[in-house]
C-alpha positions as CSV (number, residue, x, y, z in Angstrom):
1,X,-9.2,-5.8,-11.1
2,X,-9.0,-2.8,-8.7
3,X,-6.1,-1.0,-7.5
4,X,-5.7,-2.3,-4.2
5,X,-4.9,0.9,-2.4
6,X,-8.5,2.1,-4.2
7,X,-10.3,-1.8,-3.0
8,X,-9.1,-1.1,0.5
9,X,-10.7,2.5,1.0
10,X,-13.8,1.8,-1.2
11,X,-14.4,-1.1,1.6
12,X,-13.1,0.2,4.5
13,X,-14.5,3.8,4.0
14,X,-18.0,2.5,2.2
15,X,-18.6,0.3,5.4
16,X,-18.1,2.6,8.0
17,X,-19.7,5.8,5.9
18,X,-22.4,4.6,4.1
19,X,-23.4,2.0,6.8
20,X,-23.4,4.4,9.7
21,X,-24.8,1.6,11.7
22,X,-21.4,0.1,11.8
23,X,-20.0,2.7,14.1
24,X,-19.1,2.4,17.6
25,X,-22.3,3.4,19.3
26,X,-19.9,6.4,21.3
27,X,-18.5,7.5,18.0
28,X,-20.8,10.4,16.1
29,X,-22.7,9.7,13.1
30,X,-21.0,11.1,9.7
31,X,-23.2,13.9,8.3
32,X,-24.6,13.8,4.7
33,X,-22.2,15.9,3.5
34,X,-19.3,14.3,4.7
35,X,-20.8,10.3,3.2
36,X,-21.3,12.2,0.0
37,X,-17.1,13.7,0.1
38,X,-15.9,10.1,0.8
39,X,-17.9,8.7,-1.5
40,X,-16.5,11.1,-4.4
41,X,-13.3,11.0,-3.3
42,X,-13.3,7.4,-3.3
43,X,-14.6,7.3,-6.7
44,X,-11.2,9.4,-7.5
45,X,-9.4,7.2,-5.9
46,X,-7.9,9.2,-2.8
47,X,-7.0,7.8,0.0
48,X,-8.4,8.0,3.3
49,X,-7.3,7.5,7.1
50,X,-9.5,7.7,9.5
51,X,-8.8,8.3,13.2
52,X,-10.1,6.3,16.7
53,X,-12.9,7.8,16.5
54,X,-13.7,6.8,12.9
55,X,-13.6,10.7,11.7
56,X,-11.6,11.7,8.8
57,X,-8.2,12.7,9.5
58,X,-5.7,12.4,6.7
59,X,-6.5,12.4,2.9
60,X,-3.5,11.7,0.0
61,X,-4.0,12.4,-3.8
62,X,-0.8,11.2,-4.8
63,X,-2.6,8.5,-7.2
64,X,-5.1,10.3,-8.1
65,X,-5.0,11.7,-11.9
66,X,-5.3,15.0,-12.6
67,X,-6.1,16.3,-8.7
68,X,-9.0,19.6,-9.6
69,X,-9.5,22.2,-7.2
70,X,-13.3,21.0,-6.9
71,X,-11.2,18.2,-5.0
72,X,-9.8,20.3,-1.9
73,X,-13.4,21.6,-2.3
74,X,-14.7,18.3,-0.9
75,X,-12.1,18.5,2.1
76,X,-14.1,21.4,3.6
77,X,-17.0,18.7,4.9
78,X,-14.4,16.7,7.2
79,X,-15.1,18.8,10.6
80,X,-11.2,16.8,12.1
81,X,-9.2,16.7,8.7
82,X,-5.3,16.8,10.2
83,X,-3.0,15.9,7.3
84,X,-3.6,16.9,3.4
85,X,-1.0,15.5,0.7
86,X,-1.8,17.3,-3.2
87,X,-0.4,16.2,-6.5
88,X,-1.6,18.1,-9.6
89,X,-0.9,20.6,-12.0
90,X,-5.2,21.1,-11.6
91,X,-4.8,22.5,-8.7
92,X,-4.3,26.4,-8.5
93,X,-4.7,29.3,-6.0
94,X,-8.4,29.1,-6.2
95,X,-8.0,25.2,-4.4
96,X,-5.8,26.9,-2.0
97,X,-8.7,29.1,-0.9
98,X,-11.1,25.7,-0.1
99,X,-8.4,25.0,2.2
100,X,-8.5,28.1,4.5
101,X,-11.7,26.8,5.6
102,X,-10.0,24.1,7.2
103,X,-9.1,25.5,9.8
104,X,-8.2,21.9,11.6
105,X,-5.1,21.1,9.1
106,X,-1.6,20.9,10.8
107,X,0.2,19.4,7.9
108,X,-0.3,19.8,4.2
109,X,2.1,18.9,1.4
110,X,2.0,20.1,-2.3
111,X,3.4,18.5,-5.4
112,X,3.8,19.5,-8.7
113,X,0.2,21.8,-8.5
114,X,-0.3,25.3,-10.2
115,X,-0.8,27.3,-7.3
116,X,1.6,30.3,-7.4
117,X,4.4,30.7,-4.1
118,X,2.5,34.2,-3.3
119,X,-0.8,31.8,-3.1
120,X,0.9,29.2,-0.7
121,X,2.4,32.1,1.1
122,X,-0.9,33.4,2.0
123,X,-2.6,30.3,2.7
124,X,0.5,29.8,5.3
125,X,-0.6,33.4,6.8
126,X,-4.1,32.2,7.4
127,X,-3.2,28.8,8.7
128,X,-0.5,29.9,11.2
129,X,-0.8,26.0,12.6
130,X,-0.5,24.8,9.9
131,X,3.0,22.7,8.7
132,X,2.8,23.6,4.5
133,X,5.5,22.2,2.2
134,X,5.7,23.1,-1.3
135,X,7.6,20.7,-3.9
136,X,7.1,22.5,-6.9
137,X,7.8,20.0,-10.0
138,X,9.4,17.9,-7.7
139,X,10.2,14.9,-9.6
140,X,10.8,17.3,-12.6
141,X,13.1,19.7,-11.5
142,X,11.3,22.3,-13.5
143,X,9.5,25.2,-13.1
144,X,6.6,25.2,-10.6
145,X,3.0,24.2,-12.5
146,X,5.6,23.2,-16.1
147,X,5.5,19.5,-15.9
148,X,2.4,17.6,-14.7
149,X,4.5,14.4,-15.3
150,X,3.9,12.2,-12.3
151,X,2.5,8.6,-11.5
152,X,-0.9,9.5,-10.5
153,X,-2.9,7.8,-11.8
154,X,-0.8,4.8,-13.0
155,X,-1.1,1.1,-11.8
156,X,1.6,-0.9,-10.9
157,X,-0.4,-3.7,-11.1
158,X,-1.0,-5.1,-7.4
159,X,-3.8,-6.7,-7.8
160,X,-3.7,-7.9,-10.8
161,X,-3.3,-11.1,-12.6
162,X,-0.7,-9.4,-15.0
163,X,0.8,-7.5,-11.5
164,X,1.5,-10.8,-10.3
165,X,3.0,-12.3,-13.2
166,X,5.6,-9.4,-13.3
167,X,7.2,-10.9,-10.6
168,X,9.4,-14.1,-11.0
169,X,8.1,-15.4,-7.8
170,X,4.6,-15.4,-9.5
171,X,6.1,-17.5,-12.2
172,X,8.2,-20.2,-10.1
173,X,5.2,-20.7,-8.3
174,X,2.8,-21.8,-11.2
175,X,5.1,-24.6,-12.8
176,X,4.5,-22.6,-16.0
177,X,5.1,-25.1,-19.5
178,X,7.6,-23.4,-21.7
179,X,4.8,-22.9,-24.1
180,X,2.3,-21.0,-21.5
181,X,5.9,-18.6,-20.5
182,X,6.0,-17.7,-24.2
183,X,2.7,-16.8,-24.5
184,X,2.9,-15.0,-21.0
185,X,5.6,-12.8,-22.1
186,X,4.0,-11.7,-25.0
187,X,1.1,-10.6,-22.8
188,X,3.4,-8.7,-20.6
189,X,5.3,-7.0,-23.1
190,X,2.4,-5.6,-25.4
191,X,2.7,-1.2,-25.3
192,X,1.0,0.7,-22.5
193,X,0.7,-2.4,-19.8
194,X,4.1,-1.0,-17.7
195,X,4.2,2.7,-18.2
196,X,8.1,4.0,-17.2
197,X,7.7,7.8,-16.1
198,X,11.6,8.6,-16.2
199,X,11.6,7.7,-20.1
200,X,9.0,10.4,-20.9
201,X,10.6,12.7,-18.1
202,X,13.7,12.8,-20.0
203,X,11.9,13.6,-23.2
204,X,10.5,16.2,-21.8
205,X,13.6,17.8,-20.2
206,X,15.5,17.4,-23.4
207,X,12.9,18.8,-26.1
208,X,13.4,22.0,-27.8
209,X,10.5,23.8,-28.1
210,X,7.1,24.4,-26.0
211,X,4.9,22.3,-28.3
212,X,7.4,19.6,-28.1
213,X,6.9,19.6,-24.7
214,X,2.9,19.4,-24.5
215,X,3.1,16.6,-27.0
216,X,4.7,14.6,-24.4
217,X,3.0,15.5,-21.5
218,X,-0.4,14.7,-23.6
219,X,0.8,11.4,-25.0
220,X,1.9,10.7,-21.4
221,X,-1.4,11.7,-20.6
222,X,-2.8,9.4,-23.0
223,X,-1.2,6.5,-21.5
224,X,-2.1,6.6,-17.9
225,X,-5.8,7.0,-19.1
226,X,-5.8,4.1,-21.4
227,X,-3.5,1.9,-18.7
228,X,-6.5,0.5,-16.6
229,X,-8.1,-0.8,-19.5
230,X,-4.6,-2.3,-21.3
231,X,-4.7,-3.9,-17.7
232,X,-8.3,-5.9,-17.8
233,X,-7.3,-6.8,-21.4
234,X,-4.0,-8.5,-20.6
235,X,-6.1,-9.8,-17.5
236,X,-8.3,-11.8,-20.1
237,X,-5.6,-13.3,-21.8
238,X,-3.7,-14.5,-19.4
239,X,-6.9,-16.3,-18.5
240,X,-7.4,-17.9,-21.5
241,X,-3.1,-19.0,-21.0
242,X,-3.5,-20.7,-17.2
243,X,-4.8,-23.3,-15.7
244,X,-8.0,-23.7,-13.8
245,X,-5.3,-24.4,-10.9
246,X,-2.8,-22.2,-11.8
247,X,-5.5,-19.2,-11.8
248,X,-6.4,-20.4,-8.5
249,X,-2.9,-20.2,-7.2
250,X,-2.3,-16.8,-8.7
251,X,-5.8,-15.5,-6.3
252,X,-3.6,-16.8,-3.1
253,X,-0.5,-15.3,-4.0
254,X,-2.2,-12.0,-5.3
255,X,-3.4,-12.3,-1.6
256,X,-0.2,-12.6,-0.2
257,X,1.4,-9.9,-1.9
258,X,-1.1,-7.6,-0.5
259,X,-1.2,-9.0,2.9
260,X,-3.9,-8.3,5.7
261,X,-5.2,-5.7,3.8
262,X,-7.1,-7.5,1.7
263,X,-9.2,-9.2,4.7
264,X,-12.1,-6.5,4.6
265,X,-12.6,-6.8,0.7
266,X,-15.8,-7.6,0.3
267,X,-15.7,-11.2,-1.1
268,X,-13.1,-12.0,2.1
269,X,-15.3,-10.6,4.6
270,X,-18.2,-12.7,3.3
271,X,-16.1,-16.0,3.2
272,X,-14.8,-15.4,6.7
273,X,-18.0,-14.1,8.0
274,X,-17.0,-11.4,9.7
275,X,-19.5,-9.4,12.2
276,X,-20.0,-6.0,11.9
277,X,-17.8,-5.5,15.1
278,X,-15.4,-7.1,13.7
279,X,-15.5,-5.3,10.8
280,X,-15.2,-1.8,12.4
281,X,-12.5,-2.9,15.2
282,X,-9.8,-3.6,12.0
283,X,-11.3,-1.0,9.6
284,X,-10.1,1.0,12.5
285,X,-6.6,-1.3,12.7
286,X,-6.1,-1.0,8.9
287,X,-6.8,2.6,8.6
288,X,-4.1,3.5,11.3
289,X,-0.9,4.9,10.4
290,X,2.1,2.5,9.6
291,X,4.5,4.5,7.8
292,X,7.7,5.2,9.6
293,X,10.1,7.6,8.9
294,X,12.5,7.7,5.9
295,X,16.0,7.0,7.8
296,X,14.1,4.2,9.9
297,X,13.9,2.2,6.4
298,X,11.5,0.0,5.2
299,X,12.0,-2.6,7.5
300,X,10.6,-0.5,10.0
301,X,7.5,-0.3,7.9
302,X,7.5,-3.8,7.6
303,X,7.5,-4.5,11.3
304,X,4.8,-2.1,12.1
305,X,3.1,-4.1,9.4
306,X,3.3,-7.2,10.9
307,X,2.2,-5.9,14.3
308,X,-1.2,-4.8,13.1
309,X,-1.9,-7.9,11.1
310,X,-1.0,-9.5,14.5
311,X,-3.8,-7.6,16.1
312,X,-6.3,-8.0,13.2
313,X,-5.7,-11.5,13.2
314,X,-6.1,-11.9,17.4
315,X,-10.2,-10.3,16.3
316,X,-11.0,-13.6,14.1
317,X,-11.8,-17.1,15.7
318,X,-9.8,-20.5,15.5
319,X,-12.6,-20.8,12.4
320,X,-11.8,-17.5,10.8
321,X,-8.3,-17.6,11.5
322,X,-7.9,-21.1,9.7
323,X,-9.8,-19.9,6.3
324,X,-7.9,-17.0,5.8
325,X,-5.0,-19.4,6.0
326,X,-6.3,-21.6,3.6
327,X,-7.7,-18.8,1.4
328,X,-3.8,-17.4,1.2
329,X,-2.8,-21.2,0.6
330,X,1.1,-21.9,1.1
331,X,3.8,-19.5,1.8
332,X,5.1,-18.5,-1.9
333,X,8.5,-19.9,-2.1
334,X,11.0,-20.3,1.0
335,X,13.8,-17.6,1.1
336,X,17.1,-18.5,0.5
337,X,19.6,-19.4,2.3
338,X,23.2,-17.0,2.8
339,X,25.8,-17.5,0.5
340,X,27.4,-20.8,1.4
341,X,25.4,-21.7,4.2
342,X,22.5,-23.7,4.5
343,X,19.4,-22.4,6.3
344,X,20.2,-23.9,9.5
345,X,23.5,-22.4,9.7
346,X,22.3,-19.2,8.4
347,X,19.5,-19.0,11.3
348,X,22.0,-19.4,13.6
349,X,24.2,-16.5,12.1
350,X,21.0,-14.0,12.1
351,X,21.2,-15.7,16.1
352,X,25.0,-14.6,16.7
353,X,24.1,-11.2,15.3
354,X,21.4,-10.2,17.3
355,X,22.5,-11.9,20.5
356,X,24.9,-8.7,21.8
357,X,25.8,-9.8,25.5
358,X,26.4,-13.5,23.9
359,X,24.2,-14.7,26.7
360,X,22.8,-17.7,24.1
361,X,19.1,-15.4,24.5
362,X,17.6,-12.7,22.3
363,X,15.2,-10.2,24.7
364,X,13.2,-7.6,23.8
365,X,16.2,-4.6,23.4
366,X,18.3,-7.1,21.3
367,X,15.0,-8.3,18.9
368,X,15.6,-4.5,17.8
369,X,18.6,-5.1,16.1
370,X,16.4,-6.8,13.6
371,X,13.9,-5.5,11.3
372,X,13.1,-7.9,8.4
373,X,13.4,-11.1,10.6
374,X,11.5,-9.6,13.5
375,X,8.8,-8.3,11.2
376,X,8.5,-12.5,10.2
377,X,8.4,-13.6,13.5
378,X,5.8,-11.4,14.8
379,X,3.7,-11.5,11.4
380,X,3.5,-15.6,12.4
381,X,2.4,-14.5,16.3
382,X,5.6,-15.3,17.6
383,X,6.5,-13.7,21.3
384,X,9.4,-12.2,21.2
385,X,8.6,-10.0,24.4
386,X,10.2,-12.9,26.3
387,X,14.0,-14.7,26.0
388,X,14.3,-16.7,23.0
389,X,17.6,-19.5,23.5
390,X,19.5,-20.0,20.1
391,X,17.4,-23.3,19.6
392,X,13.8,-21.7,19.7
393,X,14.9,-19.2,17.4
394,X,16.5,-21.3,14.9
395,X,13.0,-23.5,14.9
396,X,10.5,-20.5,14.4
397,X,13.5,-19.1,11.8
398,X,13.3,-22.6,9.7
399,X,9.8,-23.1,9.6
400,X,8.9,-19.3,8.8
401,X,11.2,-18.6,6.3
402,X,12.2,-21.8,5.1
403,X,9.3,-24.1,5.8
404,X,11.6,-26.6,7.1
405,X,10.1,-28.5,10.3
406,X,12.8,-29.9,11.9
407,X,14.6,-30.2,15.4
408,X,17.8,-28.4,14.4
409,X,20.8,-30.2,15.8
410,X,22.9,-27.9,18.0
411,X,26.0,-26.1,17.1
């Protein structure tokens, strides 16, 4: 199966690009040259962000393998390119020059490439406006261009029936036999399925000699080309190991692990029979920026998350809506409780934490105490822009994360 990053833009960008007819009718029609870039690049499996006005404003390599300088070449068609990020030993001074024709970029970001400091120096010079930060080797600690170890390129598996058998939650889930978990682990133990970069990047560090060296960064190499394929193998088997139902079940939890953006794939847009307004207003939604910054944690992320799939979800009908509830099926497993508590009482300690004046109501400045439990509450359309009592809380916190539906007694 694909990479879901890869699924999301080949959908998202083939739609809007290659069907201009999608497009707003204010929004300007994507020249030839610019279809033909994304569709290359999506074939290499960048990814792409477009901006409200469905133009091309950020591009990331960081999974693609082996980033060439032909690929910056392709960046010259997108007339309101912003933001650049480049991973790749490929790439040299000579890819540096395609980028001083973008004269639009205000942030770029370099990793591990061969381009020399005196070449990124220059290519500052002639983009004054233009934010440029070099990591060379910087998960290597090497010299810059020395060690094209990286994980572009390799799957983590999201997406995938293997991916999703990785994960304990996928297991408990499936009421495995103890004959089907035996032959499962043999499937996801076989050589080259998970590929683990810090083993090799240690080999590399500590051999002696240059040669030594290139025969780990090849057999590396070697790996992350034959991974995809290692993948659709284990795929097959573990086929052949489930249950007609249990495969089934795996499709709604693979769609719950990747979350709303996996509603404009095209086998979900066709069951939910989305219009091609529809279509455009949360390729628009899904291509927007959600990633916070570093000290605001992942929780952050999570609750900017949950606020688009809010809006993306407010586009569909009360018929749409319901299928892509039943096409997720049930919630995976319910979260557990705290330590010696049981979920009611630990609802109402989450409660007692966020509640700072103690006035028995969260508002809007105390829901940002939260993070994780906010993110829940407004992923399930909950309103928290108006005062929640203790009891209200503890009702949406029981049924969200513990699927209990109950009138809690009160404390």
């Amino acid at each position: 199966m694909q990479n879901h990053a890869l699924a999301l833009a080949v959908t998202l960008l083939g739609l809007l690009y290659a069907s201009p007819n999608l497009l707003a009718q204010d929004a300007a029609t994507p020249s030839a040259e610019e279809r033909q870039a994304v569709a290359k690049l999506i074939k290499r499996g960048a990814s792409i962000q477009i901006d409200e006005d469905y133009a091309v404003s950020s591009i990331s390599f960081s999974r693609v393998q082996r980033t060439s300088d032909a690929d910056l070449e392709l960046l010259t068609a997108f007339p309101r390119l912003k933001s650049v990020l480049v991973r790749g030993s490929g790439v040299t001074n000579a890819g540096l020059k395609h980028l001083e024709k973008v004269k639009t970029l205000t942030s770029l970001s370099l990793y591990d490439t061969s381009a020399t400091a005196e070449g990124v120096e220059l290519l500052r010079k002639i983009l004054p406006e233009c934010n440029v930060r070099d990591y060379a080797d910087f998960r290597s600690g090497g010299t810059r261009g020395s060690t094209p170890l990286s994980l572009a390129g390799v799957s983590n598996g999201e997406g995938t029936i293997y991916g999703q058998l990785q994960r304990s939650i996928g297991q408990r889930d499936l009421q495995l036999t103890d004959e089907q978990k035996e032959k499962i682990e043999a499937v996801l133990s076989q050589p080259g399925l998970r590929l683990n970069l810090r083993e090799y990047m240690i080999k590399h560090r500590d051999a002696k000699t240059e040669d030594e060296r290139t025969a780990i960064r090849e057999e590396w190499e070697k790996l992350v080309k034959a991974q995809p394929e290692v993948g659709k193998a284990a795929d097959a088997s573990l086929r052949k190991i489930l249950t007609p139902q249990q495969l089934a079940r795996v499709q709604q939890l693979i769609l719950q692990t990747r979350g709303i953006d996996a509603i404009l794939d095209a086998s979900i847009v066709e069951k939910l029979k989305l219009s091609t307004d529809q279509v455009r207003q949360i390729a628009v939604l899904l291509s927007s920026p959600r990633q916070r910054s570093f000290r605001s944690g992942f929780g952050a992320t999570a609750v900017a998350t949950a606020e688009v799939e809010a809006k993306v979800l407010a586009l569909l009908t009360p018929e749409q809506q319901a299928e892509w509830k039943r096409l997720l099926g049930p919630k995976s497993h319910p979260r557990s409780p705290l330590p010696g508590k049981t979920p009611e009482e630990t609802a109402i300690y989450w409660f007692n934490n966020f509640d700072a004046n103690r006035d028995g109501n969260l508002d809007s400045d105390e829901w940002q105490r939260s993070q994780n439990i906010r993110a829940d509450f407004t992923k399930d359309g909950v309103d928290i822009n108006k005062p929640m009592p203790r009891d209200v809380f503890v009702k949406h916190y029981l049924r969200i994360r513990h699927d209990v539906v109950a009138s809690p007694s009160k404390q």
